[in-house]
N, C-alpha and C positions, 0 to 999 in steps of 0.2 A: 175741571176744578179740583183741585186740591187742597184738603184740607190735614191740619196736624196739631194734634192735641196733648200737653201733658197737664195732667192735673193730681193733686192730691186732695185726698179725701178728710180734711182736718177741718171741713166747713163747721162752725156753732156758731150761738149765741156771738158774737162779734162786731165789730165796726169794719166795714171795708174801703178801702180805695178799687177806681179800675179806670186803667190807664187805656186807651183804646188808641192805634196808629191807624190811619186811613190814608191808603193810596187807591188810586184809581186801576191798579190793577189787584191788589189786596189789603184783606185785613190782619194784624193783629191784637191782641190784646192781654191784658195781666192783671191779674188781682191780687190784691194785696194786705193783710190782716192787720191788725191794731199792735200786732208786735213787727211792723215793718218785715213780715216776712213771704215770701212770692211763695202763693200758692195753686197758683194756674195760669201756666200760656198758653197760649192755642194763636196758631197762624194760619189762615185763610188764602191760598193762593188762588187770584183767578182764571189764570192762566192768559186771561186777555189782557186786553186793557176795557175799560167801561165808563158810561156816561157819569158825574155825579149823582144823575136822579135814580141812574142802576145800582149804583155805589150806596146810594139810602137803603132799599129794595134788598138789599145784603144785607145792610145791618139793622134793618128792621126784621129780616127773619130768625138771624142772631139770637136778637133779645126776644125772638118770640119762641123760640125752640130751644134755645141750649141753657142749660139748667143753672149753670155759671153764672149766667144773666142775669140773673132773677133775685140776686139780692139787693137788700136798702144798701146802698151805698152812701157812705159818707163823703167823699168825693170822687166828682167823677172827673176826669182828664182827658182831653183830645189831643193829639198830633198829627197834625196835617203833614203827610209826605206827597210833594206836587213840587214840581219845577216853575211855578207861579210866585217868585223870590226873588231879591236881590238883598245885597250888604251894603251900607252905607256907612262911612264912618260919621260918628256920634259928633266932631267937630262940625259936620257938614249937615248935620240931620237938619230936621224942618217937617214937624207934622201937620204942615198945611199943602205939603208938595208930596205928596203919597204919592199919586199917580204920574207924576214928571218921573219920580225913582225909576219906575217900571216900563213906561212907556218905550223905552229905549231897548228892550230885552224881550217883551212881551207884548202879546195884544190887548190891551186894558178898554173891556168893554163899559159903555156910559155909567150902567146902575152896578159894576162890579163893586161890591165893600172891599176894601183894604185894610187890612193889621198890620199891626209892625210889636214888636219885641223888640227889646232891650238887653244887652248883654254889657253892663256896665262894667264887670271887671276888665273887658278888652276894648270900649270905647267905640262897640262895634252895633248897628241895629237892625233888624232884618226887619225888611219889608213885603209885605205878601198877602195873597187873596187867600182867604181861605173857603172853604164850600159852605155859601148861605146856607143852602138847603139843610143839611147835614146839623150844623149849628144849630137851626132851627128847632132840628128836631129832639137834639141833645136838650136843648131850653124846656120846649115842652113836656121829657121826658121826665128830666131831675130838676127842674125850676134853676138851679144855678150849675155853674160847671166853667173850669178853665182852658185853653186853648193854646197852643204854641207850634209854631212852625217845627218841622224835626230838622232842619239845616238848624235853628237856631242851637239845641241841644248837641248836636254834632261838632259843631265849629267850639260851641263853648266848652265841651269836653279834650277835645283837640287840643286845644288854645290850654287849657289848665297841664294840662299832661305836658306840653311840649316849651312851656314857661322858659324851663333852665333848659331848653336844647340849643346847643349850637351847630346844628346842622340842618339839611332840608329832607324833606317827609313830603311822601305824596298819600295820601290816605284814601281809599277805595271802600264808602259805603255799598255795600253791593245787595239788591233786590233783585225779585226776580223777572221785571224789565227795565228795571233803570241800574242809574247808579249816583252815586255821589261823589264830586273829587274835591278831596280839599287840601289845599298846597301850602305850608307851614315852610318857614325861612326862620331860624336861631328865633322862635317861638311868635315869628309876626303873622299873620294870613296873608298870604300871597294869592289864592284863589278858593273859590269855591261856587261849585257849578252844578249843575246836577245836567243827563245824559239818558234818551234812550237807548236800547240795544239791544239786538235777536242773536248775534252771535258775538264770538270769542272773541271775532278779528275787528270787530266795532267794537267792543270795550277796547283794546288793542289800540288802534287807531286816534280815539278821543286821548287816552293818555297819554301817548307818544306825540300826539299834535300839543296839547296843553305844554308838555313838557319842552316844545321845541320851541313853543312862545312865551314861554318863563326862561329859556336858556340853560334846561337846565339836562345836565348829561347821566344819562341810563346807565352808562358804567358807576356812577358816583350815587343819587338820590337811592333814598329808602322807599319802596312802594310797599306800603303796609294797610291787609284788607281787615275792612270792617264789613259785620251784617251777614248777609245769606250767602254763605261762599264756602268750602271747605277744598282740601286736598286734592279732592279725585272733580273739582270745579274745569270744566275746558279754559276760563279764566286765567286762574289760577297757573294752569299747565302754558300757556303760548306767553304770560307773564313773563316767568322766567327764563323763556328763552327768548327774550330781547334787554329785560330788565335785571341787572347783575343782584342788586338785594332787594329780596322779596320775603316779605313774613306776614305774621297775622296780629291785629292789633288784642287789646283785652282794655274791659271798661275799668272805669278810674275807681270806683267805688267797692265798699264793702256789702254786697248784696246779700239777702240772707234768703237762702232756698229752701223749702219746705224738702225733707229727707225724704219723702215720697215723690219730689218728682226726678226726672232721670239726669244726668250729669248735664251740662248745659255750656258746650265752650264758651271760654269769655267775650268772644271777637264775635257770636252771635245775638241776635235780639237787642245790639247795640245801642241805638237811641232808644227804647222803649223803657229799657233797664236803667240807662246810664242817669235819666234826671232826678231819679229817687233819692 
């Protein structure tokens, strides 16, 4: 396990937000002051992958050990990162057909709850399970608290940025066993999937096949990373030697960083940052 911390020391008397991402290989999370300003992340990697009930089991020690934790929050925020998703467009939705959405993609167990989100400005809804257990314990913890899938942030950031593009974008959320691809065309979604993968040449592989069933040619599209990925990434590196433009994306917003903590590329912490 790996764990990486930045935090500044500007804690008082205050109102706080804390955002929390949960994958089942890691965690992250972020707080955030009543002047809209991030004053601690910290990313949890587990280097596996783990059960949800392990996944609680982590973030119940979390809050029981790290000191970050341990304020009244005024609100709290979930993002479920799981490949337990799909997109539907909003002409077609129907919330009485949750589980027809998914069934087709995913194993959709009898007593599994299903959510769905809404991303009205692109007429698009995401459909997805998010972890009972997990919820459960966010309820009992802070009596209230909000929840969103992190494709739905993803896509609707994507989607705003890429509005007035007339071109096609492949977009590479990258963790540290998955990934996220999302395929933009002159600002429409063309795809969006998410991917496990241990090496270079399977992230490699899932985008070159995507892109060969979008039609779409590696001399011409932009492959642009989001998330946990930098430079000296083996990714990154087998990237550009198949794919002609490759760069690194940066969130849509004006985030505001407490001056104690360390410089923080834009193209990292991606969905976590980008819904504020």
């Amino acid at each position: 396990m790996t764990q990486t911390k930045h935090k500044s020391n500007t804690f008082g008397d205050t109102k706080y937000t804390l955002s929390i991402q949960v994958s089942l290989n890691g965690l992250s999370f972020c707080t955030v002051n009543s002047d809209n300003e991030i004053i601690t992340i910290e990313q949890d990697d587990f280097g596996i992958h783990l059960s949800p009930e392990q996944v609680l089991e982590k973030i119940k020690y979390n809050f029981d050990h790290n000191t970050d934790l341990r304020h009244n929050f005024d609100v709290v925020e979930v993002i479920y990162q799981n490949d337990l998703y799909t997109c539907v467009p909003k002409a077609l939705f129907n919330s009485e057909s949750l589980k027809d959405y998914l069934k087709h993609s995913i194993k959709v167990l009898e007593n599994d709850f299903i959510a769905y989100d809404e991303l009205d400005q692109h007429e698009i809804v995401t459909v997805y399970i998010p972890y009972t257990n997990i919820n459960n314990f966010f309820f009992e913890t802070f009596g209230s608290f909000t929840y969103k899938h992190a494709s739905t942030i993803l896509i609707d950031s994507v989607l705003s940025k890429e509005k007035n593009s007339e071109t096609t974008r492949v977009f590479a959320h990258m963790n540290s066993k998955t990934f996220d691809l999302v395929v933009t065309n002159k600002g429409k979604l063309l795809l969006s999937n998410s991917y496990i993968y241990e090496t270079s040449e399977d992230f490699l592989y899932y985008v070159m096949f995507a892109a060969e069933q979008l039609r779409l040619n590696p001399e011409e599209f932009k492959l642009v990373f989001l998330g946990n990925i930098s430079k000296n990434s083996s990714c990154y590196t087998i990237a550009h030697k198949y794919i002609r433009h490759v760069d690194f994306g940066n969130r849509n917003n004006n985030t505001k960083f407490s001056e104690a903590l360390p410089p923080i590329d834009d193209h990292q912490h991606f969905v976590l940052l980008n819904h504020f």
